[in-house]
C-alpha positions in Angstrom: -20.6 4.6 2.9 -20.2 0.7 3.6 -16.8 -0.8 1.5 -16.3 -3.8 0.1 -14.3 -4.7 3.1 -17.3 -4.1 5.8 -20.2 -5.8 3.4 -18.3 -8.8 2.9 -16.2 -9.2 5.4 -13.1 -9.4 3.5 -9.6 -8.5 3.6 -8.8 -5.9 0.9 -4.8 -7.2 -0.5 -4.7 -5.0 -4.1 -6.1 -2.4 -6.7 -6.0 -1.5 -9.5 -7.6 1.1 -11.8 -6.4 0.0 -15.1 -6.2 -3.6 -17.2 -1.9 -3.3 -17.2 -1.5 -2.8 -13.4 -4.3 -5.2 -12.6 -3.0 -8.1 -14.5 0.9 -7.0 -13.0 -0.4 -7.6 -9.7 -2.9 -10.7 -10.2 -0.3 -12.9 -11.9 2.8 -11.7 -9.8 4.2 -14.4 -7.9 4.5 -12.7 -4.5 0.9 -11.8 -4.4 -1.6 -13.8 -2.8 -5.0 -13.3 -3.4 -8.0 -15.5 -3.5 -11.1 -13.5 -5.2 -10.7 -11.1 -8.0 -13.6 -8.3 -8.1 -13.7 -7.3 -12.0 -14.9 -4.7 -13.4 -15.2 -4.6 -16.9 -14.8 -0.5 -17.7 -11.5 0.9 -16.2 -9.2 3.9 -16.8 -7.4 2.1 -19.4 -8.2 -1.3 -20.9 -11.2 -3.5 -19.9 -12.2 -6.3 -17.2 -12.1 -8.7 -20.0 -8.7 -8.6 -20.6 -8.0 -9.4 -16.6 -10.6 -12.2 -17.1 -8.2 -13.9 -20.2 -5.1 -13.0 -18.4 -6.2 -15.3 -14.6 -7.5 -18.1 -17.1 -5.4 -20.5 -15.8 -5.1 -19.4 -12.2 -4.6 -21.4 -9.5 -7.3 -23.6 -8.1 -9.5 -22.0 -5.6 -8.8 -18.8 -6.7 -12.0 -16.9 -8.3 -13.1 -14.2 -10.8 -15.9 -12.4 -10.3 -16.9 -9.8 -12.6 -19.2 -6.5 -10.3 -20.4 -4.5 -13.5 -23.5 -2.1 -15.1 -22.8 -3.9 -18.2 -24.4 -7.1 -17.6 -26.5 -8.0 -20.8 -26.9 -11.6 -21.4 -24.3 -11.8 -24.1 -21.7 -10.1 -21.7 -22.2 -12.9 -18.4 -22.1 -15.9 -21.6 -18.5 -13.8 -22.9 -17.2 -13.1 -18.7 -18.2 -17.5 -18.5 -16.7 -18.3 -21.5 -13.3 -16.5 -20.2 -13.5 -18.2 -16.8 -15.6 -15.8 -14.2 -17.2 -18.1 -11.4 -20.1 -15.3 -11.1 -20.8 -12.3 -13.3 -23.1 -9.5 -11.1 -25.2 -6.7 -12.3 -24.0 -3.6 -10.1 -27.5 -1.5 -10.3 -29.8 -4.9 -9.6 -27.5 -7.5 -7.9 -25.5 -5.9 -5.1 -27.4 -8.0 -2.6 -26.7 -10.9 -4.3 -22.8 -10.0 -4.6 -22.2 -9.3 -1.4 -23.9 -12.0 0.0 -22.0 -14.5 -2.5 -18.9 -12.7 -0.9 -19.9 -13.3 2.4 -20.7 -17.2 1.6 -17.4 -17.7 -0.1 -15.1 -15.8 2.3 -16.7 -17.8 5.3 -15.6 -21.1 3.2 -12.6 -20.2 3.0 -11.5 -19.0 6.7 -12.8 -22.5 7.8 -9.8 -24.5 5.4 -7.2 -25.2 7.6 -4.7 -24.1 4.4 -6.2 -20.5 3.8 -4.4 -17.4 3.4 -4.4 -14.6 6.0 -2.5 -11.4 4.8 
């Protein structure tokens, strides 16, 4: 089965099943990481609480929530806490992966970009 990794041609730098360890590793200093695939039912806690806690990341950085919870009043809520794109994982992988693929190009063209 294609990964995230061959579909979007990105470089996998973290993981995390559960909302503590994910937020550790998304706001530690020492990591570097430019897009955040979120999804909103883990192990332990939710993708909403990873949303509030990279509010006020830095610039360029992105949140994307991947999810099969994607009513209307969940992409407004996932917005409203600062996802860039919110995608519905039974309808929209298409659509994901090709946002992927769009925003990973962008950034290997800046000069500044990060290459683990």
């Amino acid at each position: 089965m294609p990964s995230l990794v061959d579909l979007a041609a990105a470089d996998l730098v973290g993981f995390a099943e559960n909302e503590s360890d994910a937020i550790r590793w998304l706001t530690g200093k020492r990591n570097a990481w430019d897009d955040a695939v979120i999804d909103l039912f883990l192990k332990q806690g939710n993708g909403l609480g990873m949303l509030a806690a990279v509010r006020t990341r830095r610039r360029g950085r992105r949140a994307i929530v991947l999810t099969n919870y994607c009513t209307d009043f969940m992409r407004t809520w996932c917005s409203a806490l600062g996802a860039e794109a919110v995608f519905d994982k039974s309808t929209q992988l298409g659509e994901f992966f090709e946002y992927l693929r769009r925003k990973v190009g962008s950034r290997a063209q800046r000069p500044d970009s990060f290459v683990p």
